[in-house]
C-alpha positions as semicolon CSV with decimal commas, in nm:
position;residue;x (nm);y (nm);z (nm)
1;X;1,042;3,476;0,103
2;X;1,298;3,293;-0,038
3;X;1,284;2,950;-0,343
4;X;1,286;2,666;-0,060
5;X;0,980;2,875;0,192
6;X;0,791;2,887;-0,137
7;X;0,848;2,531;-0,210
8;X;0,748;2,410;0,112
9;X;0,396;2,557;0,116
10;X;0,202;2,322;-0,013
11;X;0,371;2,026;0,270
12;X;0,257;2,321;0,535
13;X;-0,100;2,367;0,368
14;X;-0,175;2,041;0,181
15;X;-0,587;2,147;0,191
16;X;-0,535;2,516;0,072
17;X;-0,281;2,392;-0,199
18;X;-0,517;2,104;-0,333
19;X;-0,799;2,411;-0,329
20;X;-0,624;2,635;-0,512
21;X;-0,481;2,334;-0,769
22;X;-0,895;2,217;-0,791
23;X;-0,961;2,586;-0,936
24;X;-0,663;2,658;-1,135
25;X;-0,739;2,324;-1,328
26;X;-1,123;2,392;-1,364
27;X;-1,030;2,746;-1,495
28;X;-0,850;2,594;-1,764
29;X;-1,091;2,325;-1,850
30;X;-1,346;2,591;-1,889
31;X;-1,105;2,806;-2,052
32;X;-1,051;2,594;-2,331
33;X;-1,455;2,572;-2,444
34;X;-1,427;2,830;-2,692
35;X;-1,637;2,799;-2,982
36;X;-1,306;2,733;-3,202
37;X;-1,266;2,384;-2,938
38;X;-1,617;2,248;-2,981
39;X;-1,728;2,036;-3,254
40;X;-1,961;2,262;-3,546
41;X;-1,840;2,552;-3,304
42;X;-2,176;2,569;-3,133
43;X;-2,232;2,676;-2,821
44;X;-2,089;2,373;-2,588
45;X;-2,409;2,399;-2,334
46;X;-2,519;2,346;-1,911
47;X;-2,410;1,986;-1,970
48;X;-2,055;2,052;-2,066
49;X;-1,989;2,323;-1,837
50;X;-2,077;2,110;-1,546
51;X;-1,862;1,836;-1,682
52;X;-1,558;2,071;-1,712
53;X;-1,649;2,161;-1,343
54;X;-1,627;1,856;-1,235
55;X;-1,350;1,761;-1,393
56;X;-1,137;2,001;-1,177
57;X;-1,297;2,058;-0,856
58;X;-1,265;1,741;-0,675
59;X;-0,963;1,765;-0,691
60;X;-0,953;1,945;-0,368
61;X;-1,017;1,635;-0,240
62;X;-0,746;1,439;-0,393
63;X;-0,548;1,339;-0,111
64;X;-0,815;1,229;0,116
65;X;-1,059;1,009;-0,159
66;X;-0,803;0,993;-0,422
67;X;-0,978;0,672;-0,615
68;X;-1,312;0,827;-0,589
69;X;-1,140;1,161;-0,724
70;X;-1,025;1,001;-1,007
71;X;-1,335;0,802;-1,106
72;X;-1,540;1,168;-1,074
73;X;-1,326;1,340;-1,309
74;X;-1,290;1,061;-1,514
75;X;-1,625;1,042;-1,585
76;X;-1,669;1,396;-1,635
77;X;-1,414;1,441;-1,923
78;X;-1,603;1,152;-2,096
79;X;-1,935;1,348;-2,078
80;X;-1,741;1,676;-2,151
81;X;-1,588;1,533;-2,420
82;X;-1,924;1,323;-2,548
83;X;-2,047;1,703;-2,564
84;X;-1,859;1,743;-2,915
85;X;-1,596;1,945;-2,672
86;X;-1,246;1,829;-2,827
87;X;-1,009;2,081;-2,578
88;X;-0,672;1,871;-2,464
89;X;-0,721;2,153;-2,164
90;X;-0,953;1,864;-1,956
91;X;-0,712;1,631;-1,929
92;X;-0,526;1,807;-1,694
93;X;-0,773;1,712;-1,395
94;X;-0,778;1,355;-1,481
95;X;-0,383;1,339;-1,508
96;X;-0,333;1,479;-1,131
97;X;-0,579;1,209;-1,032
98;X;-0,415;0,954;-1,203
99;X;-0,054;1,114;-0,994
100;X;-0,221;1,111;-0,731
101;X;-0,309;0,760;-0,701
102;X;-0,004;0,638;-0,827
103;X;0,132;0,802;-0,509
104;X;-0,121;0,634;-0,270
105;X;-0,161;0,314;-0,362
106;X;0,098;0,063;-0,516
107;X;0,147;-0,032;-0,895
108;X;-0,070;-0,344;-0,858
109;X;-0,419;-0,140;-0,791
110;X;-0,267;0,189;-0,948
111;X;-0,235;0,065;-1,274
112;X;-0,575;-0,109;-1,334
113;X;-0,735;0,201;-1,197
114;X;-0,554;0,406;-1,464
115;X;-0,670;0,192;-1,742
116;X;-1,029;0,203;-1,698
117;X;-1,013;0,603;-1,619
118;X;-0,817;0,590;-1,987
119;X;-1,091;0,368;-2,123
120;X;-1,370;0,574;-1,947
121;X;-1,247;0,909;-2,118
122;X;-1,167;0,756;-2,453
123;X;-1,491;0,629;-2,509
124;X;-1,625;0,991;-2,459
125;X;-1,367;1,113;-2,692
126;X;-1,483;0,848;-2,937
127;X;-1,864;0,902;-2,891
128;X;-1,799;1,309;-2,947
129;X;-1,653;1,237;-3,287
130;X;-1,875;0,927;-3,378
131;X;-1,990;1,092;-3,693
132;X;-1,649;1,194;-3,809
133;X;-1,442;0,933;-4,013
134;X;-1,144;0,765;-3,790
135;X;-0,887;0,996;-3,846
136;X;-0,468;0,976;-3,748
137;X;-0,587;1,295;-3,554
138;X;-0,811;1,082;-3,367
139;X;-0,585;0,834;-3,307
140;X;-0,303;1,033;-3,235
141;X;-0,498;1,222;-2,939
142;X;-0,617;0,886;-2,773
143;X;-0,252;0,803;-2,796
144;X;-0,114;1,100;-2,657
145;X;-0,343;1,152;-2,397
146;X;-0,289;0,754;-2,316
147;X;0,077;0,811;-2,300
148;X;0,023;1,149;-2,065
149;X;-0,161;0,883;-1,868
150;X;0,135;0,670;-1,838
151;X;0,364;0,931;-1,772
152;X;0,118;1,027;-1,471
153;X;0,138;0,736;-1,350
154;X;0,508;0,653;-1,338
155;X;0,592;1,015;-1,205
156;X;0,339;0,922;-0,902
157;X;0,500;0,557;-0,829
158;X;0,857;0,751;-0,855
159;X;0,724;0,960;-0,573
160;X;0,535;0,679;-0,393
161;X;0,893;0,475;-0,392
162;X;1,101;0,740;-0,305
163;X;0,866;0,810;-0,019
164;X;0,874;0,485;0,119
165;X;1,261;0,505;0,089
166;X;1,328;0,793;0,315
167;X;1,056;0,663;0,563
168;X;1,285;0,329;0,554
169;X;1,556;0,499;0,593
170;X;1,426;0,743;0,882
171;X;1,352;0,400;1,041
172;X;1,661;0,227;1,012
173;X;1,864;0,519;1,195
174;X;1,629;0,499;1,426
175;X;1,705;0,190;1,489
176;X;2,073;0,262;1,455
177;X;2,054;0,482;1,707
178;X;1,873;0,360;1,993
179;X;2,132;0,000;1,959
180;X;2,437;0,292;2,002
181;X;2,244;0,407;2,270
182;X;2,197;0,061;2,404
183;X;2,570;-0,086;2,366
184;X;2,730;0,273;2,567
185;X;2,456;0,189;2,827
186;X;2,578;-0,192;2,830
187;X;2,943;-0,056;2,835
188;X;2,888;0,186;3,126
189;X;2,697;-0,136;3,285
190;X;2,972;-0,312;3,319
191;X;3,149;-0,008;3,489
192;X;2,849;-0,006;3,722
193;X;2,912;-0,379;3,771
194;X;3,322;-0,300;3,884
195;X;3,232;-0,017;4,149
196;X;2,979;-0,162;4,290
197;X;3,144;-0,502;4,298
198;X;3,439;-0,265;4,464
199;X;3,238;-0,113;4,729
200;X;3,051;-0,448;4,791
201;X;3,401;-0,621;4,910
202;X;3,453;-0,340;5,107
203;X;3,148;-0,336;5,317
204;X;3,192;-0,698;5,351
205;X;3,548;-0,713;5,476
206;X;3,462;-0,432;5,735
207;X;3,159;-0,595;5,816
208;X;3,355;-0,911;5,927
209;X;3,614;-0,709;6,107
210;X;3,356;-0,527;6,306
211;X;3,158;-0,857;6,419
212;X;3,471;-1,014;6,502
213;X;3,564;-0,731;6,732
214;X;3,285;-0,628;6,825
215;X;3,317;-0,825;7,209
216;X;3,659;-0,722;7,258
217;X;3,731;-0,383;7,074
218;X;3,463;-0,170;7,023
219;X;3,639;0,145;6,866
220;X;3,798;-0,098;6,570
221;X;3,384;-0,190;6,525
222;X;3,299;0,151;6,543
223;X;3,544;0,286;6,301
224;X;3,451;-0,079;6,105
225;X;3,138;0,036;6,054
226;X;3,159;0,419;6,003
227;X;3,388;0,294;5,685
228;X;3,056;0,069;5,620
229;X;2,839;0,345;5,631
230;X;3,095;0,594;5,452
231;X;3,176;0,326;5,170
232;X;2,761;0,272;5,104
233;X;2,684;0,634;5,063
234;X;2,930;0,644;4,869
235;X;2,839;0,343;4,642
236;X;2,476;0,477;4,651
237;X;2,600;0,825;4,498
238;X;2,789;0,651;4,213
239;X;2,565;0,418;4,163
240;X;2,261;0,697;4,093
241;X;2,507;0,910;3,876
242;X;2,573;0,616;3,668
243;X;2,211;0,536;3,622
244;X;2,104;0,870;3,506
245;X;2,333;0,758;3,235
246;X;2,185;0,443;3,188
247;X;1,849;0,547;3,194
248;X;1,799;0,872;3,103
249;X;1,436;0,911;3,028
250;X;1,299;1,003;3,399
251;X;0,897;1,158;3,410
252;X;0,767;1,343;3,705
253;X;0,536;1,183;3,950
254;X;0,230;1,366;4,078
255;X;0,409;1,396;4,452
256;X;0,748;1,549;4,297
257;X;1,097;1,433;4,251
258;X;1,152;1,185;3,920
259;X;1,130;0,771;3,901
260;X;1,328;0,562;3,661
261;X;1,150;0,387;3,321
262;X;1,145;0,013;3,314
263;X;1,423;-0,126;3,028
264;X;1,175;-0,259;2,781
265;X;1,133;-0,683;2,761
266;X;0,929;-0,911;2,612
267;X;0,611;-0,739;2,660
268;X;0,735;-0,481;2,468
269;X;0,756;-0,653;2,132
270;X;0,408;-0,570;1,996
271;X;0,552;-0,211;1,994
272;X;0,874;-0,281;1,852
273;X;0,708;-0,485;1,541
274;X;0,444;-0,172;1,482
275;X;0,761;-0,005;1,408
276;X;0,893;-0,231;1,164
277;X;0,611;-0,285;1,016
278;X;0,568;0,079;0,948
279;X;0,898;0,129;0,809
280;X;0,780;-0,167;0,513
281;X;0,831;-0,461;0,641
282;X;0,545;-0,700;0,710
283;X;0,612;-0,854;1,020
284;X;0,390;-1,130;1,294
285;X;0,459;-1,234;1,634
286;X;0,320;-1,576;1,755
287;X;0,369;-1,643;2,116
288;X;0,286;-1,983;2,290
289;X;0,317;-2,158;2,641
290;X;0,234;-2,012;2,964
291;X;0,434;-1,646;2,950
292;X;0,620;-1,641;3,269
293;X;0,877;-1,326;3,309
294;X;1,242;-1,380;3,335
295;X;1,424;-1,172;3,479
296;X;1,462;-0,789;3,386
297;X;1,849;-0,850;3,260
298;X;1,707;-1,146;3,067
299;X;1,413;-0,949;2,938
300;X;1,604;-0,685;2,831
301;X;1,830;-0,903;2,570
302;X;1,580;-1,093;2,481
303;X;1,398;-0,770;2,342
304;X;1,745;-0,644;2,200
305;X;1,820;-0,973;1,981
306;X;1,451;-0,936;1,853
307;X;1,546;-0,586;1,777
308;X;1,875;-0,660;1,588
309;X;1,760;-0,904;1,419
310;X;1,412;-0,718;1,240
311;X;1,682;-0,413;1,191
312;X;1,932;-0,683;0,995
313;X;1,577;-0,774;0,759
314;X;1,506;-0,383;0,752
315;X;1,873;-0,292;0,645
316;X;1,957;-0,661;0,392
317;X;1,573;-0,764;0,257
318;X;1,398;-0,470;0,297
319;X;1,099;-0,675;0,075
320;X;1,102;-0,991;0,319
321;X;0,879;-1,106;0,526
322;X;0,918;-1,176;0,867
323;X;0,788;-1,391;1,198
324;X;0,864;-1,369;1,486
325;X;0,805;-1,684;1,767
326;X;0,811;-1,665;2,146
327;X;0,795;-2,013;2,311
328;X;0,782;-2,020;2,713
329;X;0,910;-2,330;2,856
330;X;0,899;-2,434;3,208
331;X;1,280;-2,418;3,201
332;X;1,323;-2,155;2,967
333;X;1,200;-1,901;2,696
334;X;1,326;-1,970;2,281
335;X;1,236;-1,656;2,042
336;X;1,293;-1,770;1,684
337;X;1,295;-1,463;1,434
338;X;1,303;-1,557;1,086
339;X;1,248;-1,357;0,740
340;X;1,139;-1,507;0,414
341;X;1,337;-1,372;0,123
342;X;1,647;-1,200;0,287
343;X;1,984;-1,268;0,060
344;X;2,249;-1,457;0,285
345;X;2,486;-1,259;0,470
346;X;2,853;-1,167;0,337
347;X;3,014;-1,349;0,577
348;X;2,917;-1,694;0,757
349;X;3,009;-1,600;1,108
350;X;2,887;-1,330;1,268
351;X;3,058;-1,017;1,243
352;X;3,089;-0,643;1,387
353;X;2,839;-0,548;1,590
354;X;2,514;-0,690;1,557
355;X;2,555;-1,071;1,590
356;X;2,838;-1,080;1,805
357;X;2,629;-0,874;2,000
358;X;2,350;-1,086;2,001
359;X;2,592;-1,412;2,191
360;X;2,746;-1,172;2,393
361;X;2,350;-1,051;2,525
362;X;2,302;-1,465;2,568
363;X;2,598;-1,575;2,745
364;X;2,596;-1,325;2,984
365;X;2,215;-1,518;3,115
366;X;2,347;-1,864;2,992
367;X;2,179;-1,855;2,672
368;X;2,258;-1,904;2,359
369;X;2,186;-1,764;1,989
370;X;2,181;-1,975;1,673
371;X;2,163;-1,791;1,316
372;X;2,183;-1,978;0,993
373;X;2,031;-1,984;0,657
374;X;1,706;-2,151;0,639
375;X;1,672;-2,496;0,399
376;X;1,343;-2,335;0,281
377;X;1,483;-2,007;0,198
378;X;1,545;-1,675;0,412
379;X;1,751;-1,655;0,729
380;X;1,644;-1,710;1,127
381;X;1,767;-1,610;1,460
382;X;1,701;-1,853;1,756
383;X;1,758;-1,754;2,101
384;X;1,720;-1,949;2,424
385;X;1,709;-1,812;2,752
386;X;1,730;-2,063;3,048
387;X;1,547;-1,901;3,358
388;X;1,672;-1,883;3,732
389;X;1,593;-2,159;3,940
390;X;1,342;-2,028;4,155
């Protein structure tokens, strides 16, 4: 088995890695209670063996309960050390709990946690050694196990961030990749739009010729409407090869054969925002009227300008905020998108793809899109959507 197999073990068997890190680190602890490491070298006793066992073992469970790890073994390294015990070899459990919150939870809860474990295993440290003078030995042992602290710490944030990066980034490809998807699909739409527009004239020219002739000549109607029928079958095939293009994710009904997936719309959002807010970015959706449905065309670019514009705050202001409002009108629909913190963009128009793509998506419905920086600070997307006259 080669470097990288070994190496990615422990992401295969998380529970069987923390096991065997929970014994490895209570071997040591216990390791280092010879009578040379205990105060008077007596014998160390039940009490600090226990301690040293504690201070290791939980860490099997370090991933799952990683504050209530850290608090166990915390508190065991102050009684092991209150014991007279003076090893540095117990402060390797506390260390991988102190990593191992620093990777779970940010640096605002992280670091106050660290602090009182510090505190909580000093004070053992200090109690063991009462009735010795304060020594620079001492106080060069609180301050490097303090600093190991720190370092713990730090290394577990690095990994927390850089965690949180490649998720982002995961995301935002994502993202990237189903609006590719998307603008081919709108591309081969408007092919769709020129055949069948094609076949369409067609049918209706024949159609004509074969009512007007249809008293007086009734082989020109007949051969009217075999091109009819010829000129629709042939529509109907092109049209179905073009939407297996267009909408290539087909399931399998009970009875057989396959059924086409709706294009997602407004009532789609709540799923779209779960995945922004899972890539980092905190993200609400307020809707108000009486929701009416526009039409599917409508629905669709309505969902896709939401979509650009939360992958614009996911790619430019990552650490914004973001809202997103859905008004139904009687005589039309407004979503306003708008982020708190995002930098302004390079350029004041809109540019390249995602903007410009955003009007084109509106005109084509007679809407219209509206992007600007906000007075208050961060930038906003507002769409309007008239709907059909009924």
């Amino acid at each position: 088995m080669d470097g990288a197999r070994w190496a990615a073990l422990p992401q295969r068997y998380p529970r069987i890695a923390d096991a065997v890190l929970a014994v490895f680190v209570t071997y040591l602890a216990l390791l280092g209670m010879s009578p040379g490491d205990v105060l008077d070298s007596g014998d160390p006793g039940p009490v600090a063996h226990t301690a040293a066992v504690l201070g290791g073992a939980p860490l099997a469970l370090r991933r799952r309960y990683p504050v209530l790890v850290l608090a166990v073994v915390a508190a065991a390294l102050c009684v092991f050390y209150s014991t007279g015990c003076k090893t540095s070899l117990g402060l390797l459990g506390p260390l991988v709990a102190i990593y191992t919150v620093g990777v779970h939870h940010p640096l605002t809860r992280s670091a106050p946690l660290t602090a009182a474990g510090v505190l909580v295993i000093s004070s053992g440290a200090v109690a063991g050694l009462a009735h010795f003078r304060w020594s620079t030995d001492l106080f060069a042992g609180l301050l490097f196990g303090s600093t190991q602290a720190v370092i713990a710490l730090a290394l577990g944030q690095a990994i927390r961030i850089r965690g949180r990066q490649a998720e982002q980034l995961r995301h935002e490809r994502d993202l990237e990749a189903e609006r590719a998807v998307t603008e081919e699909r709108m591309r081969i739409a408007h092919e769709l739009h020129d055949v069948v527009a094609h076949h369409l004239s067609v049918v209706a020219v024949q159609a004509s010729l074969a009512r007007y002739v249809l008293d007086s000549d009734l082989e020109t109607a007949r051969e009217a409407l075999g091109t009819i029928s010829a000129t629709t079958s042939s529509s109907l095939d092109e049209l179905g090869r073009l939407l297996r293009v267009l909408r290539p994710s087909l399931e399998e009904p009970p009875g057989g054969g396959t059924r086409f997936l709706p294009q997602p719309g407004l009532d789609e959002l709540p799923v779209l925002l779960e995945r922004v807010r899972s890539s980092g970015v905190p993200v609400e959706l307020r809707v108000e009227g009486e929701p009416r449905a526009l039409s599917p065309g409508a629905e669709l670019c309505a969902y896709r300008v939401v979509q650009e514009a939360l992958t614009n705050v996911l790619k430019h202001a990552p650490t914004a905020t973001a809202e997103v409002h859905v008004h139904h009108h009687p005589d039309a629909v407004t979503v306003r998108i708008r982020d708190h913190g995002a930098p302004p963009p390079k350029n004041r128009k809109p540019s390249g793809h995602g903007l410009i793509g955003m009007c084109e998506r509106a005109k084509m419905y007679g809407g219209s899109v509206e992007t600007g920086r906000r007075p208050e600070g961060g930038f906003q997307v507002v769409l309007r959507i008239p709907r059909a006259e009924s």
